[in-house]
N, CA, C and O atoms as CSV, one atom per row, in Angstrom:
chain,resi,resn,atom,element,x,y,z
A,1,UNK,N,N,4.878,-3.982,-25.778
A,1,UNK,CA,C,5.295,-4.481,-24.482
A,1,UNK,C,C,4.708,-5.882,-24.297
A,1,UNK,O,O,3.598,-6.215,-24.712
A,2,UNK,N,N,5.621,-6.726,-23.587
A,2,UNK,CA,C,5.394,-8.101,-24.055
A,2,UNK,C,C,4.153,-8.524,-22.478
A,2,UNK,O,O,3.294,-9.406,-22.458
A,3,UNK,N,N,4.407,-7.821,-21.677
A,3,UNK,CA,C,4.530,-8.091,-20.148
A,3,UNK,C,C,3.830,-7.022,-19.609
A,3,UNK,O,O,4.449,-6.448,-18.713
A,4,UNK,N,N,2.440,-6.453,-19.941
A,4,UNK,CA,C,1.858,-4.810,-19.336
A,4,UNK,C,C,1.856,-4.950,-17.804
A,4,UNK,O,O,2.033,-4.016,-17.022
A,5,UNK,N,N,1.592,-6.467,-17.414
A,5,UNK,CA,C,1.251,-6.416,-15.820
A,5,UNK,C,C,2.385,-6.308,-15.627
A,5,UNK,O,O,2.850,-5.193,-15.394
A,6,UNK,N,N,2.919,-7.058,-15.653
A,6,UNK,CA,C,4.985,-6.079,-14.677
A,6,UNK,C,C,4.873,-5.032,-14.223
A,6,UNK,O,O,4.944,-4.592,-13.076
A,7,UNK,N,N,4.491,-4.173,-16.181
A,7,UNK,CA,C,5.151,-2.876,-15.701
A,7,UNK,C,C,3.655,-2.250,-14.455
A,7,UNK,O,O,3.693,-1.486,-13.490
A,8,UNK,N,N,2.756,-2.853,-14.961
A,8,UNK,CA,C,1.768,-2.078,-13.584
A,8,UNK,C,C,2.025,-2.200,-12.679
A,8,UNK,O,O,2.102,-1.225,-11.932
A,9,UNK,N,N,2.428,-4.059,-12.048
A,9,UNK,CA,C,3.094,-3.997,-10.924
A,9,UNK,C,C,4.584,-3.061,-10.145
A,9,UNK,O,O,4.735,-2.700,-8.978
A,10,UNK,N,N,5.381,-2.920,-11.192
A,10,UNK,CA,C,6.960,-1.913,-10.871
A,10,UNK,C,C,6.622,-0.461,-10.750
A,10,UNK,O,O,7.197,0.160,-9.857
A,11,UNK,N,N,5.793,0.156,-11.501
A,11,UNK,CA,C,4.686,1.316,-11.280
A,11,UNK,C,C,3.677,1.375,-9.970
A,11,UNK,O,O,3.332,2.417,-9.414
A,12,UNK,N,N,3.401,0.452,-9.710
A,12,UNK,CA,C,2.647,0.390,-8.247
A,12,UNK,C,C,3.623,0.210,-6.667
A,12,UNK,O,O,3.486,0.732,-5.561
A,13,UNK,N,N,4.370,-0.536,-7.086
A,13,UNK,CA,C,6.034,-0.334,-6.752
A,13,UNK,C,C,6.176,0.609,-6.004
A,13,UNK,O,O,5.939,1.053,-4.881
A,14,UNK,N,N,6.838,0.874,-7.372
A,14,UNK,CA,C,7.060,3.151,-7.233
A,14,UNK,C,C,6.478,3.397,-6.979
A,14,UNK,O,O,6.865,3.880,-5.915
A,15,UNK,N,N,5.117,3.623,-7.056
A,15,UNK,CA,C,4.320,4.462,-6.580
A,15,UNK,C,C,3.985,4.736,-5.141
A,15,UNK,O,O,4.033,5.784,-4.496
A,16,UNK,N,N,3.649,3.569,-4.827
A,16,UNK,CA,C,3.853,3.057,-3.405
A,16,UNK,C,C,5.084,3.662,-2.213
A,16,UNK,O,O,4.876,4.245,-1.149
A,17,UNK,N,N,6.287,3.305,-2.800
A,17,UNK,CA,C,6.922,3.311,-2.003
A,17,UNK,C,C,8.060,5.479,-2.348
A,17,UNK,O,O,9.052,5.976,-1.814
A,18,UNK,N,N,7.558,5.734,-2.921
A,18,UNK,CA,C,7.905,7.240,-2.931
A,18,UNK,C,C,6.802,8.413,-2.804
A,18,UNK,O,O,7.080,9.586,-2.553
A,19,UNK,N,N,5.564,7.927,-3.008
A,19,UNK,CA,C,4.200,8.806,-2.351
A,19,UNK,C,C,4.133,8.209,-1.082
A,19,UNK,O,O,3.233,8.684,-0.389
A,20,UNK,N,N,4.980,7.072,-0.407
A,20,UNK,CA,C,4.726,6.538,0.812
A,20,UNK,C,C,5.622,7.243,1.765
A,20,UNK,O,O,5.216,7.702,2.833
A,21,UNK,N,N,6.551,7.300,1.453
A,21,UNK,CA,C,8.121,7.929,1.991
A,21,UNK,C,C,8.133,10.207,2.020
A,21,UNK,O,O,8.536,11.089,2.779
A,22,UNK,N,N,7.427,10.112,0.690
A,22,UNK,CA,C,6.939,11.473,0.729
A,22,UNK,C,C,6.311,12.210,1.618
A,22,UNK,O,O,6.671,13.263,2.144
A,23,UNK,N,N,4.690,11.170,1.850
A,23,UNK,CA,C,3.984,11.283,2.930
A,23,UNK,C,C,4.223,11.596,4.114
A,23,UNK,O,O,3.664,12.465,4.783
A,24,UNK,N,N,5.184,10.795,4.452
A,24,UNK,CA,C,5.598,10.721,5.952
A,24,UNK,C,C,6.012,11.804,6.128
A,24,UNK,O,O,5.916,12.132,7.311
A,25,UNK,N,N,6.759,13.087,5.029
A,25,UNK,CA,C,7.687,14.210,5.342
A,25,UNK,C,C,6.959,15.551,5.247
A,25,UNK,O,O,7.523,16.623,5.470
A,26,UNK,N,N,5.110,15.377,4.754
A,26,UNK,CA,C,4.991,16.377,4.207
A,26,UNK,C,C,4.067,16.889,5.441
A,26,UNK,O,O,3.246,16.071,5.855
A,27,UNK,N,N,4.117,18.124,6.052
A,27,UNK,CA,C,3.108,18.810,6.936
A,27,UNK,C,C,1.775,19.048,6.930
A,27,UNK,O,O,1.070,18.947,7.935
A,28,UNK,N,N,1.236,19.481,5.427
A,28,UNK,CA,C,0.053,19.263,5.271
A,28,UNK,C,C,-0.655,18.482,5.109
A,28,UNK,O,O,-0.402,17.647,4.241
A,29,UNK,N,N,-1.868,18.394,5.870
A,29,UNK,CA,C,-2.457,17.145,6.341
A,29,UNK,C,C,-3.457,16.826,4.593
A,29,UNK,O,O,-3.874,15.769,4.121
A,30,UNK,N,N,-3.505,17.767,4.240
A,30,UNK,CA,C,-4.580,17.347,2.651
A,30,UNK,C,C,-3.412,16.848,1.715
A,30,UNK,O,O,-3.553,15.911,0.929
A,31,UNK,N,N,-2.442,17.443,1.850
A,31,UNK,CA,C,-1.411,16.570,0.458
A,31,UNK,C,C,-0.771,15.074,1.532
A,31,UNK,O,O,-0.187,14.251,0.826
A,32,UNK,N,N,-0.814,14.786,2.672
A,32,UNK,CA,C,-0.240,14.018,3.282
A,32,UNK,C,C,-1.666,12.873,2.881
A,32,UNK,O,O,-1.487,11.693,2.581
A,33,UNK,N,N,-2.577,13.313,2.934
A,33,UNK,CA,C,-3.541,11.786,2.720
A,33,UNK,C,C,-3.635,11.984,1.415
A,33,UNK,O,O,-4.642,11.326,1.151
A,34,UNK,N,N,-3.260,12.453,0.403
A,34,UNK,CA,C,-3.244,12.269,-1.178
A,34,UNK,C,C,-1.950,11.923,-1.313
A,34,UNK,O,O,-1.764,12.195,-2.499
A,35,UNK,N,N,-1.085,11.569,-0.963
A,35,UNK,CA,C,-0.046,11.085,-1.142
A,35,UNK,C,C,-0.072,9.474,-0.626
A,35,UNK,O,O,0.034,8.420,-1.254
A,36,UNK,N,N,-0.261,9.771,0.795
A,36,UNK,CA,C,-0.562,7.857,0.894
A,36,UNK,C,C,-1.867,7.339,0.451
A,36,UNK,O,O,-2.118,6.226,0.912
A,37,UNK,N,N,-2.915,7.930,-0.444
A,37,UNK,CA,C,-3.884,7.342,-0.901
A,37,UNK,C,C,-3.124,6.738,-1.913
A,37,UNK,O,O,-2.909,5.528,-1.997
A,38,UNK,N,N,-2.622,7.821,-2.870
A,38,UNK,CA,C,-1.514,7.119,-4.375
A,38,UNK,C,C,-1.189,6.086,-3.471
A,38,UNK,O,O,-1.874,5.063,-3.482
A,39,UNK,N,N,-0.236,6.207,-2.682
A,39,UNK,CA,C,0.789,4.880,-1.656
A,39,UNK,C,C,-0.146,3.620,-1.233
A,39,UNK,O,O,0.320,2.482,-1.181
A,40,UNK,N,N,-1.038,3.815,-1.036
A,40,UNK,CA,C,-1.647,2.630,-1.016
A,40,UNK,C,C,-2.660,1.829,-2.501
A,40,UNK,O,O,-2.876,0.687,-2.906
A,41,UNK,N,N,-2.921,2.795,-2.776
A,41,UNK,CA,C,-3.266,2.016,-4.501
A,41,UNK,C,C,-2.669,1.829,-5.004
A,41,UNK,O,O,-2.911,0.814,-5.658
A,42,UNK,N,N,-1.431,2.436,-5.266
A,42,UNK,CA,C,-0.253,1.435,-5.737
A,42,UNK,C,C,0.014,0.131,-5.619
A,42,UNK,O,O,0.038,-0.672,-6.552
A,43,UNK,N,N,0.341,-0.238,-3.782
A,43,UNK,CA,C,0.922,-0.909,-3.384
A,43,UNK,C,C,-0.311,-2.282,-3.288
A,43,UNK,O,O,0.018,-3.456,-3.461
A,44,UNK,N,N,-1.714,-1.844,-2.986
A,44,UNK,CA,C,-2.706,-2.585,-3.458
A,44,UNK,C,C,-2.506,-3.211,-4.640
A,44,UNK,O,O,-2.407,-4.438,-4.640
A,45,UNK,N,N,-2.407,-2.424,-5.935
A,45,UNK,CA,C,-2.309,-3.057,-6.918
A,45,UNK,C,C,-1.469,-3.858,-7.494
A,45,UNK,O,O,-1.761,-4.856,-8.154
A,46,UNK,N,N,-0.378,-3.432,-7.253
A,46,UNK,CA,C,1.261,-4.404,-7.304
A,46,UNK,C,C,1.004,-5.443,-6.796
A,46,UNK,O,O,1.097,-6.483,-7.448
A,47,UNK,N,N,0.522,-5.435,-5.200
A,47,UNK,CA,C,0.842,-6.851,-4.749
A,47,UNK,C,C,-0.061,-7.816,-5.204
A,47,UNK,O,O,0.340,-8.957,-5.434
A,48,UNK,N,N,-1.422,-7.446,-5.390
A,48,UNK,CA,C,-2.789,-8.686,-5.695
A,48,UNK,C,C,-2.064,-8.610,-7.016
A,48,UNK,O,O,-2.070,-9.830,-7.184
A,49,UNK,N,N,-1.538,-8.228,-7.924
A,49,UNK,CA,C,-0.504,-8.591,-9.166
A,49,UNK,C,C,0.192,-9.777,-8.814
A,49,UNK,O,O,-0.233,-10.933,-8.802
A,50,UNK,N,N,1.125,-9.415,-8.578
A,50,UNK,CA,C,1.852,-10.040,-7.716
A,50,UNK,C,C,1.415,-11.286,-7.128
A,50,UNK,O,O,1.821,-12.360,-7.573
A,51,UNK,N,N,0.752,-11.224,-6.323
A,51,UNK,CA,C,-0.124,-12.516,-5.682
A,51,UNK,C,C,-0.486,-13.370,-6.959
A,51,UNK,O,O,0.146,-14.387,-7.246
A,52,UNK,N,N,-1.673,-12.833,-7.801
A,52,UNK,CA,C,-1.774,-13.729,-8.895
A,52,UNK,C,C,-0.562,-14.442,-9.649
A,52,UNK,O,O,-0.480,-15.668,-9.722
A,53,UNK,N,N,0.243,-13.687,-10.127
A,53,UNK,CA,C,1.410,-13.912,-10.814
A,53,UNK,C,C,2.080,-15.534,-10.195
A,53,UNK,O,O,2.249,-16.515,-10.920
A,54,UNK,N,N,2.418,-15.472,-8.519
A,54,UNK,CA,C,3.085,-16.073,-8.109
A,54,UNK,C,C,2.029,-17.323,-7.763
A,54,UNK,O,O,2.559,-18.388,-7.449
A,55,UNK,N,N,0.628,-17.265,-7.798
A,55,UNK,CA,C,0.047,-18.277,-7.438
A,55,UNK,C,C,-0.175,-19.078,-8.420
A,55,UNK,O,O,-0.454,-20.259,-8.210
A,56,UNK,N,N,-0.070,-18.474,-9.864
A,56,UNK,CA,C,-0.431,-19.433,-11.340
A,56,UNK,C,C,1.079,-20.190,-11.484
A,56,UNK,O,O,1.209,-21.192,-12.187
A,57,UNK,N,N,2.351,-19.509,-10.634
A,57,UNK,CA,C,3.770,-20.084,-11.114
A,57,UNK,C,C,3.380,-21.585,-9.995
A,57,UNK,O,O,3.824,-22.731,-10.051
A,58,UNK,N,N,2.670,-21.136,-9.316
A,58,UNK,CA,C,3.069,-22.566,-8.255
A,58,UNK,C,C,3.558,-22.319,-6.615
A,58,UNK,O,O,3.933,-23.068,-5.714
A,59,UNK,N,N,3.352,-20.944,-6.745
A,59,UNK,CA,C,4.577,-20.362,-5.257
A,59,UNK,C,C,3.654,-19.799,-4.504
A,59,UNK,O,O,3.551,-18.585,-4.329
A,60,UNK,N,N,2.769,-20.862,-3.909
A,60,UNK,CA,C,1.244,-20.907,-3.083
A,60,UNK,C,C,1.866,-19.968,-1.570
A,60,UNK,O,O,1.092,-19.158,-1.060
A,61,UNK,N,N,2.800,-20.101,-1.164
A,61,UNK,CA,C,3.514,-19.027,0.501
A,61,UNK,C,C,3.523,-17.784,-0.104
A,61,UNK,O,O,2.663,-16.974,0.240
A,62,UNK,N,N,4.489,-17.431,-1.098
A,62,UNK,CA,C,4.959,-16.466,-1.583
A,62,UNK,C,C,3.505,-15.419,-2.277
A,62,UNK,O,O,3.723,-14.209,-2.212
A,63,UNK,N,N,2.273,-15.786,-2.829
A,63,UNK,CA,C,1.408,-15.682,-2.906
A,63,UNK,C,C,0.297,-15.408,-2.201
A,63,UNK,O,O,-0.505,-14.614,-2.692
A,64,UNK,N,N,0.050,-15.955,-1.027
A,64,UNK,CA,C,-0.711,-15.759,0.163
A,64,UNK,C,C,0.194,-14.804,0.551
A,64,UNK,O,O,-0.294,-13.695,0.337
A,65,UNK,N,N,1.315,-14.733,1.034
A,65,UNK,CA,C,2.074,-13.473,1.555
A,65,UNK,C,C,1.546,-12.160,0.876
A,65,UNK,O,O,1.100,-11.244,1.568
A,66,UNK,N,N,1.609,-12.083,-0.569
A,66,UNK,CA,C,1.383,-10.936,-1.143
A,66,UNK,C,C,0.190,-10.782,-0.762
A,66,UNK,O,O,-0.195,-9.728,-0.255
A,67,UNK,N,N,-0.563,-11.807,-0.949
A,67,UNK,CA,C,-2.200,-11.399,-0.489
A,67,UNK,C,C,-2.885,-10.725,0.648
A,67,UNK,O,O,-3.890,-10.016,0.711
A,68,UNK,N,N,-1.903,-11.232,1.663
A,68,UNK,CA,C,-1.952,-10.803,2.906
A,68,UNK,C,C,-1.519,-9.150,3.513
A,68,UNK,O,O,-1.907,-8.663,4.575
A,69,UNK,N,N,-0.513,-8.429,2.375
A,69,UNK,CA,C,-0.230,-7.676,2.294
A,69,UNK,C,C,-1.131,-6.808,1.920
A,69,UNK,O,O,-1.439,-5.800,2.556
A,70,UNK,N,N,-1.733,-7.268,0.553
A,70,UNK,CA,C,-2.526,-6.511,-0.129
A,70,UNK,C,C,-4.119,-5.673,0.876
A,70,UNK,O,O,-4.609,-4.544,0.902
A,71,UNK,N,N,-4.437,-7.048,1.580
A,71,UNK,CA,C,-5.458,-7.008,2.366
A,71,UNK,C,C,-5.140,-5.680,3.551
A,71,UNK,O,O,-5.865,-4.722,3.818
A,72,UNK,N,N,-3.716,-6.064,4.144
A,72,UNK,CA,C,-3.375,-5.326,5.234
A,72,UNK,C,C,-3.153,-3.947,4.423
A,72,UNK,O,O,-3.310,-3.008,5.204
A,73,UNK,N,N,-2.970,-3.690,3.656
A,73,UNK,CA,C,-2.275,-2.224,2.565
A,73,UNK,C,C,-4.224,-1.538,2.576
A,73,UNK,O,O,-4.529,-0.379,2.860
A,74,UNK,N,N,-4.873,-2.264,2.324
A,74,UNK,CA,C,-6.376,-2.355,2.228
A,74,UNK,C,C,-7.192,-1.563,3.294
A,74,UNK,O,O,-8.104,-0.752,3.132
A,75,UNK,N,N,-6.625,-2.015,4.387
A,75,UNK,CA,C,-7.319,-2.058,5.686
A,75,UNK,C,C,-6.975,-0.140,5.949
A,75,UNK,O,O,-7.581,0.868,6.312
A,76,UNK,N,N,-5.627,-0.551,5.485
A,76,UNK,CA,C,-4.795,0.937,6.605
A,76,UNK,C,C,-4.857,1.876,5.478
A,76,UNK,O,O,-3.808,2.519,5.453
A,77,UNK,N,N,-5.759,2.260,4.418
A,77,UNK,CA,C,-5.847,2.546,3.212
A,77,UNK,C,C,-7.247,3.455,4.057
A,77,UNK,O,O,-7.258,4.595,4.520
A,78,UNK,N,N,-7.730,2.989,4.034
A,78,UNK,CA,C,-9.401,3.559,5.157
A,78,UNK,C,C,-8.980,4.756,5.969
A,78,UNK,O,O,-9.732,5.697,6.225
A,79,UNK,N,N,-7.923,4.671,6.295
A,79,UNK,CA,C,-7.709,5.601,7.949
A,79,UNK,C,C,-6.684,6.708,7.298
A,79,UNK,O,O,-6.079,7.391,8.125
A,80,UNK,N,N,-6.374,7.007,5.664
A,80,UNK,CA,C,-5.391,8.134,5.434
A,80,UNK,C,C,-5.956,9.211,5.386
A,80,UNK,O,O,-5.246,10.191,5.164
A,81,UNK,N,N,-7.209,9.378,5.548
A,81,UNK,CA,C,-8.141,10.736,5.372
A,81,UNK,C,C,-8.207,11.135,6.733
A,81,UNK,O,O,-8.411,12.347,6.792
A,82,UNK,N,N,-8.114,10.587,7.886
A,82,UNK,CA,C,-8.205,11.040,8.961
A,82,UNK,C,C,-7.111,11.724,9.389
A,82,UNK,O,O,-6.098,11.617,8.697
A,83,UNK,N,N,-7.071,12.434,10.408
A,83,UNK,CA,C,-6.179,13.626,11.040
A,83,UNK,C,C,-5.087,12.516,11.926
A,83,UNK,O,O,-5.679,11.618,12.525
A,84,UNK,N,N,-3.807,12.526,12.022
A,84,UNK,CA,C,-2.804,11.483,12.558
A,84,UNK,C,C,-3.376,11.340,13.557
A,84,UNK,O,O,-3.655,10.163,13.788
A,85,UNK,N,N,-3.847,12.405,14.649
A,85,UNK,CA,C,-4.312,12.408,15.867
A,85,UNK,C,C,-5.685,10.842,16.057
A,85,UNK,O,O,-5.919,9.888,16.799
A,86,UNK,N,N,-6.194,11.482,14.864
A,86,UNK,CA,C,-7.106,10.288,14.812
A,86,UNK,C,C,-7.149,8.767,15.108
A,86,UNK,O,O,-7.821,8.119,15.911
A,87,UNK,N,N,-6.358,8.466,14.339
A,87,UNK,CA,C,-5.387,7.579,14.068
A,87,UNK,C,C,-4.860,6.194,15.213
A,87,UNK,O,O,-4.798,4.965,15.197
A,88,UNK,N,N,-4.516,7.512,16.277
A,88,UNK,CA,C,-4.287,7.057,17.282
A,88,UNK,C,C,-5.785,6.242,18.452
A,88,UNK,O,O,-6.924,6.702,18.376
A,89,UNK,N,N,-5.554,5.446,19.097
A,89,UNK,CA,C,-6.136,4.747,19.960
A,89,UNK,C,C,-6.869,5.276,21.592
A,89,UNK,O,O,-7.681,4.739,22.345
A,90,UNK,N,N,-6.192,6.435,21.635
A,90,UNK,CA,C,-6.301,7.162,22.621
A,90,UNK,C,C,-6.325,6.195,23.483
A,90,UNK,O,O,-7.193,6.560,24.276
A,91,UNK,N,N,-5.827,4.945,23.924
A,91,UNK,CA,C,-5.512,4.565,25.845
A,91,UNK,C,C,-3.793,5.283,25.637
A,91,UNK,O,O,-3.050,5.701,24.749
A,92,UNK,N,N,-3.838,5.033,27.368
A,92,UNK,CA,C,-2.858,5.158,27.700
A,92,UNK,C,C,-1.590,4.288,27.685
A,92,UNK,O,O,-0.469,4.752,27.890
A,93,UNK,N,N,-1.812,3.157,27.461
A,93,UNK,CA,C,-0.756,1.985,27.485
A,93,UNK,C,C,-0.276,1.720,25.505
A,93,UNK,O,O,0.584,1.053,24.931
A,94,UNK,N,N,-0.988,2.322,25.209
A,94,UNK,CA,C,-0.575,2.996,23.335
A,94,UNK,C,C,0.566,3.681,23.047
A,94,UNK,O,O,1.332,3.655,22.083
A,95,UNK,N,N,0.523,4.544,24.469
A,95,UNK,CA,C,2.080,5.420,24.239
A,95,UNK,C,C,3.312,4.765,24.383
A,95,UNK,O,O,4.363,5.384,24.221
């Protein structure tokens, strides 16, 4: 394989975005945060891919974008172990 990061990135991809979509459908709360944990290490890893990739071509927006993603994929990566209820903000002006 000429290109291994691609395929990690198109694998993080996938991964991402069908343990992400899965997640959302599944009731149990222990396979629902092992599913968007995959969904977010995936999507972590693809994009800082990604980011690099596009920042050595020259495509400094397109790059910070991914980065920015990666960071935000990062953040909300912390809070999949918690109970949805959790999650939430509890004010009233949230609803």
């Amino acid at each position: 394989m000429k290109r291994p990061l691609n395929a990690v990135a198109i694998v993080g991809l996938l991964l991402g975005g069908i343990c992400g979509m899965t997640g959302t459908f599944v009731a149990d709360p222990k396979l629902r945060a092992v599913l968007w944990g995959i969904d977010g290490l995936g999507l972590i890893v693809a994009t800082a891919i990604l980011a690099l990739k596009n920042f050595r071509a020259g495509n400094d927006a397109v790059a910070a974008g991914f980065l920015i993603y990666s960071i935000g994929e990062s953040v909300m990566l912390s809070g999949v172990s918690q109970p949805l209820e959790a999650m939430h903000c509890g004010q009233p002006h949230c609803c």
